[in-house]
N, C-alpha and C positions, 0 to 999 in steps of 0.2 A: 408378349408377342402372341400371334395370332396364334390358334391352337390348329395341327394338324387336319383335325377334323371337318374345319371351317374352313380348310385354301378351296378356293375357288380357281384360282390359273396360278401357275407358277411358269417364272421365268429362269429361265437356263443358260448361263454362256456356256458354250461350245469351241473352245479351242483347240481345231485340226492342226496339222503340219502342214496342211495346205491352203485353207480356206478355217474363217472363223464364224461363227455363226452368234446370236442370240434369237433366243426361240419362248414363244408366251405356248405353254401348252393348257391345257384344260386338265382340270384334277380330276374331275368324274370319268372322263373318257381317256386321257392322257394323248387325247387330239391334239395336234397343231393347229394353233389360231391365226399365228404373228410369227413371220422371219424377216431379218435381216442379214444380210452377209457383208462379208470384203474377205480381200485376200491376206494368207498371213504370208509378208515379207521378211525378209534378211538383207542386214544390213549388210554393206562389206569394207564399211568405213572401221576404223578404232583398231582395236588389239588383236581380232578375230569375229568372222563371218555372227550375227547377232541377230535376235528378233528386233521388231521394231514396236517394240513395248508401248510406247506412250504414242503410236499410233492407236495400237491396239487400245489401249486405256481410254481415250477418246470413241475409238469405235463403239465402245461397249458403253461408255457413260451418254453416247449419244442417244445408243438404243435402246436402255434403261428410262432415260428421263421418255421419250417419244411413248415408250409402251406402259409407260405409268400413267398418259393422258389414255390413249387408248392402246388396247384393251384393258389394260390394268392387271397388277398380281400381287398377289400378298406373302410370298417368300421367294428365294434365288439361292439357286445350285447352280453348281460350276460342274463344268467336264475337260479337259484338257490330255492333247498326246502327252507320251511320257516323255524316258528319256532326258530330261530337262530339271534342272536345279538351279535357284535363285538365290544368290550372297547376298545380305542385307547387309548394310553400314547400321551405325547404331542410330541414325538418323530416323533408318524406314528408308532411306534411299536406295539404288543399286551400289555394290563395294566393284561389282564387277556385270559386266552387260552378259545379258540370258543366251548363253553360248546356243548356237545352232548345233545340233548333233551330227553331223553330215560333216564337220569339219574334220581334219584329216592330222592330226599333230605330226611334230618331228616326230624321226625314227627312233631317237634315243629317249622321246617322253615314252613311247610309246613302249618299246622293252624296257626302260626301267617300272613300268606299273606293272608289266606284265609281272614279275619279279613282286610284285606285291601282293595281286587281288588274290583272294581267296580260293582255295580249291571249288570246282562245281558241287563236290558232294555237301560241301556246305552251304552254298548261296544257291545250287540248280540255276546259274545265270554264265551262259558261256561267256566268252569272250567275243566282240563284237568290234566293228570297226567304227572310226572314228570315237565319237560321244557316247554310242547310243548304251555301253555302260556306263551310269553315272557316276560314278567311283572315279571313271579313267578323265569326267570332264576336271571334277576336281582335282583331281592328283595333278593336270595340266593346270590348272591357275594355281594353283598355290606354289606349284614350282618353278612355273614361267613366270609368274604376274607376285612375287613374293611381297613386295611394295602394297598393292590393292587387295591382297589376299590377307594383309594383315590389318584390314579394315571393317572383317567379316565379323558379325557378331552373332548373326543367325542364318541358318541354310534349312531353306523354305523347298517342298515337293511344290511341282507348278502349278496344279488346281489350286494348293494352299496360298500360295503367292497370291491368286488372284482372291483370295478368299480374305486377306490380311488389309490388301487395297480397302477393300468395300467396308473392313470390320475394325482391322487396326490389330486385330488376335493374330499371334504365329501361332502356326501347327503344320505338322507333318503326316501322313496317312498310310495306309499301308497298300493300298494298290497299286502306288508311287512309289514305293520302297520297294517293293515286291515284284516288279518288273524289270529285271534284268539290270539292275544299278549295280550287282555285287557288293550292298550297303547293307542288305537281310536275308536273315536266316529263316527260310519258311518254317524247318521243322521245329523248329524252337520258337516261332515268333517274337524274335527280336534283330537288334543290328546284330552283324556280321562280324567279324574282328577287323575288318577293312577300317570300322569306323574310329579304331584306337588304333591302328596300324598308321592312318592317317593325320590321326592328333585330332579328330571333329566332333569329339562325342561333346563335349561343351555349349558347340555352335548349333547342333543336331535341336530343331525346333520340337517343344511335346507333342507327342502323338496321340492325333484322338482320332474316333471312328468317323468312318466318311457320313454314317447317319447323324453326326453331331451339330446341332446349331451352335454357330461357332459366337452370334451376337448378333444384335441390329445392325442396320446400316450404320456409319459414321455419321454424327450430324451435319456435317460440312457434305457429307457426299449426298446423305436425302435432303438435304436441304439446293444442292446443285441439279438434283433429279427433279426436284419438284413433291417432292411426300412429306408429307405433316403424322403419315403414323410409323409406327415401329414394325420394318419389315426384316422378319430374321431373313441371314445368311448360312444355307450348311456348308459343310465341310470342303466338300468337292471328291470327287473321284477319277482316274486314269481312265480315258476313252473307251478304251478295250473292255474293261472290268463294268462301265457304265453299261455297255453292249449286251454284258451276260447279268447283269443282274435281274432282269425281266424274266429271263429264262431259269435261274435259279428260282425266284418264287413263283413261277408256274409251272415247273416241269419237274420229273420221275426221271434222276439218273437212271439210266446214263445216256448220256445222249453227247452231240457234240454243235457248237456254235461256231461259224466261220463269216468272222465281224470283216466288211472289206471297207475300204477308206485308199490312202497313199500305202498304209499297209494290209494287208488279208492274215490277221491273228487268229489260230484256230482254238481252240479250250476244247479238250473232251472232259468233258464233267463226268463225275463218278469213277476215272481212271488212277492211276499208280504213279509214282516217281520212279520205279527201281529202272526203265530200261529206255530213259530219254538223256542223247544222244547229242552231246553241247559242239561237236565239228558240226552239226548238220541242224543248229539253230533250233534245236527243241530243248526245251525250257523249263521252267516253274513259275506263273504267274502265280498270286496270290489275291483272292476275290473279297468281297468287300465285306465279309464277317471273318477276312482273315486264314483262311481254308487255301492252303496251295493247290492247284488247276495244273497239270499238264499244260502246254500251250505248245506251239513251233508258228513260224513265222515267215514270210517271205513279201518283199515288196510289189506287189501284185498291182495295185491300183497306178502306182508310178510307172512298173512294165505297161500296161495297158495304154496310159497315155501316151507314150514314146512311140510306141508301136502303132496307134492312132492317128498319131501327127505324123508319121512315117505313109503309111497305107492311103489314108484318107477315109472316106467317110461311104458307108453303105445301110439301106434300112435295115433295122431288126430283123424283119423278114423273113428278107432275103439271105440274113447270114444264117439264121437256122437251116433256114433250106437247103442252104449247102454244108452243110455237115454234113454228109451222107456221103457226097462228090469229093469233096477236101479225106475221109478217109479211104474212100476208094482209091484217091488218087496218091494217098501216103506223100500229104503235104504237112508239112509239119513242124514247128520251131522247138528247138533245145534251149534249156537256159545257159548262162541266166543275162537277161534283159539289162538289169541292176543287178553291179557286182557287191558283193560285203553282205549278203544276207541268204536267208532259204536253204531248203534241203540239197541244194548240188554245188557246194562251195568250189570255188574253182573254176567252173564251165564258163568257156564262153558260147555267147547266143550266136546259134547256125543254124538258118533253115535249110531244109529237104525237100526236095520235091519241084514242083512245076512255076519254075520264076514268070512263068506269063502270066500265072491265076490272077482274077480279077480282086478289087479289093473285098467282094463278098465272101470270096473263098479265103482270101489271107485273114482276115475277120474272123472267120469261124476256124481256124487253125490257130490264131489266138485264142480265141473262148475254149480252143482243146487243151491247149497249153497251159491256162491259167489254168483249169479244171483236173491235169495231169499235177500239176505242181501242188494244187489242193489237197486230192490224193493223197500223194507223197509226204504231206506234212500232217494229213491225220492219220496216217500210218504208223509217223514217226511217233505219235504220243496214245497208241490203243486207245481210239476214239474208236464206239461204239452205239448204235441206235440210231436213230434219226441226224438225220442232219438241219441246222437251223443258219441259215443264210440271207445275211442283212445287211443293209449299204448298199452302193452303187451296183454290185455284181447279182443282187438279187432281180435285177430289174433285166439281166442279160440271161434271156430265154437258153441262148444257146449253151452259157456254161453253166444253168442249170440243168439241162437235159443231157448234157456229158458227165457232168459232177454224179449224178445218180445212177446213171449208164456203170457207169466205171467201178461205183463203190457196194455199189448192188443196195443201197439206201435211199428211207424216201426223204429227199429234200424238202424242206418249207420256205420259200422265198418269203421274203417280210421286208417287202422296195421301200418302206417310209424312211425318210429323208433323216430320221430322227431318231433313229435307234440309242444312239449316246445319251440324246436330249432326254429321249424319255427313262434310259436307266440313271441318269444325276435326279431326275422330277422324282423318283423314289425314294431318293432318300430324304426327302421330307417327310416321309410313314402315310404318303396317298398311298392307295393301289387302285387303279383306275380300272373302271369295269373291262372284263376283255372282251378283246376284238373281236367276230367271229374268224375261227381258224382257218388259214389259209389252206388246201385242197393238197396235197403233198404232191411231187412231181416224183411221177417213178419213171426214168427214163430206158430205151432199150435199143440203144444205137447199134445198128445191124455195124459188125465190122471194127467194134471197139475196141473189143479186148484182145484181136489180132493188132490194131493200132499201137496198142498200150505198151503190146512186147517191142515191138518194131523200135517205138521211141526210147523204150529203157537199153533194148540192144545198141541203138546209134547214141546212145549215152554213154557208155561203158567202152565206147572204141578210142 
């Protein structure tokens, strides 16, 4: 296989909860060359709400074989949300279709896992609705689906899955494990007793590091793509953890990253387990040499949308511009937007204030909102130092000049489209020259921090 030294572009799938990407980056620069997208779908045909897998598998073998004529690359890393585990039949088939997390079980699967998973002091993974512990999808198939569940011979993390496609290798990883599944133990680094509680240690696929080339392509697959050489596949790694691994090899804890996508994951790097808070969605991720992160969590990019297609549309501009007027005028929305996740479990979303405002004003009361919610979740995990903001919401002037207002921190917006892409493009052992550094936003919004009390008081009523 080609050696490290010599990649020239690497390709990266990219599998969002909302959208999927494959992306050709450049090894020297860790520039975007080549994208493609489509949306990721759910099924709501079969047993329970599913991805649609072998659309997917097509997507990505389409734009595989397209980006092997041009521009070309000489290895492939995977990224993928988490949340999500794949049952293999002993075939390599599905035993059971890649449950969406967002599904909602009976009342009785549901108290009886509770009754199972592990204490937080041992996994630091609260309890979570629907899927999005992994532990609570399994313990639903195997109880409900007993027939097809006993067809499982391997249980794949979902980068791995796609990494098994391409390779034919099972393996399991630990960013995947390590976010919020209640299946591992950060402090010990290993499974959890969930995983004997549950009878799965057997099916539990080897664990290897997300830097691992896992093998070449399958012959049948380069040869579908179009390659005549040997293009390794690594490991793959969990979206969030792809996000901060950049920021791990170039930054001096402590600092803190706030990855946005469908969801806004925060990591303070360099902080503590002892005083994070699993009612209020703060966590333990675990980073991809294995090191548990602090995290908290809130659906942020989802709130945004809804409230978008709600409001309607206004320039960037002009919503900044009215930050000033929106907190003068103590207009303002409470969570939460999306119920089942984030620091104010329970609330539901009410706005305050001036129901005529135009949609540039409701606009930038969202950008407060999202920016107060931020806040409140790197609070939750003593995040300290800079702040490093990447995804969609770096690209919204307004919630970074609140987000800094507020935390008395200098923000780094970092808008490329490819934050995940380029922390999976890592683990092939490039490090791509860096960027020059974005200019930090120190924000100083007259009327803030009167705002701030305003919102945590009409929270607390």
């Amino acid at each position: 296989m080609t050696a490290p030294s010599t990649y020239r572009r690497i390709a990266v799938l990219d599998i969002g909860k909302t959208n999927a990407k494959v992306v050709v980056l450049d090894a020297q620069t860790g520039a975007e060359i080549a994208v493609v997208r489509t949306s990721n779908t759910t099924l709501k045909t079969g047993p329970y709400p599913h991805y649609d897998i072998e659309r997917l598998w097509d997507f990505v073998i389409a734009a595989l074989r397209d980006f092997a004529a041009a521009p070309g690359y000489d290895a492939i890393s995977i990224t993928t949300h988490g949340a999500s585990a794949v049952l293999l039949a002993g075939d390599g088939s599905l035993a059971l279709p890649v449950l969406d997390y967002e599904h909602r079980y009976p009342q009785a699967v549901q108290e009886a896992y509770e009754n199972l998973r592990p204490p937080f002091k041992e996994t630091f993974s609260p309890s979570l609705s629907g899927g999005l512990n992994v532990g609570a999808q399994i313990h639903y198939q195997k109880s409900v689906f007993p027939r097809e569940f006993a067809r499982v011979s391997t249980i794949l993390t979902y980068p791995q899955y796609w990494a098994f496609r391409l390779t034919g290798v099972t393996a399991n990883e630990v960013t995947s494990l390590g976010c919020h599944t209640d299946l591992w133990n950060p402090t010990t680094g290993a499974y959890s007793s969930l995983v004997d509680t549950l009878g799965i240690r057997p099916l539990m696929a080897p664990i290897r590091s997300a830097f691992d080339a896992l093998g070449p392509l399958l012959p049948t697959i380069a040869a579908k793509i179009g390659l005549d050489t040997a293009i390794p596949v690594y490991c793959g790694i969990h979206d969030s953890n792809a996000s901060l691994l950049p920021h791990l090899v170039e930054n001096e804890a402590p600092f803190a990253v706030v990855s946005t996508g469908t969801w806004v994951i925060n990591f303070a790097v360099g902080g503590d387990l002892d005083h994070l808070d699993p009612a209020r969605d703060a966590l333990a991720n675990v980073d991809a040499y294995g090191r548990a992160v602090p995290s908290s969590r809130f659906m942020g990019g989802r709130e945004f949308e809804i409230l978008a297609s709600e409001i309607g549309q206004a320039e960037p501009e002009a919503i900044e511009a009215a930050l000033e007027t929106v907190i003068g005028k103590g207009l303002m929305l409470l969570p939460n937007v999306v119920d089942g996740s984030g620091p104010f479990p329970g609330k539901t979303r009410r706005w305050i204030g001036d129901a005529s405002a135009n949609p540039a004003e409701r606009l930038a009361a969202v950008s407060l909102y999202l920016a107060l919610m931020t806040e409140a979740c790197l609070g939750l995990i003593g995040a300290k130092g800079p702040i490093f903001v990447e995804g969609p919401f770096a690209l919204n002037h307004a919630y970074l000049s609140a987000l800094s207002s507020l935390t008395q921190s200098n923000v780094i917006a970092l808008p490329g489209s490819t934050g995940t892409s380029q922390g999976a493009a890592l683990l092939t052992g490039i490090r791509p020259t860096a960027p020059s550094e974005n200019p930090p936003i120190r924000g100083d919004l007259p009327g803030l921090q009167d705002y701030r009390l305003a919102w945590h008081r009409a929270l607390a009523e």
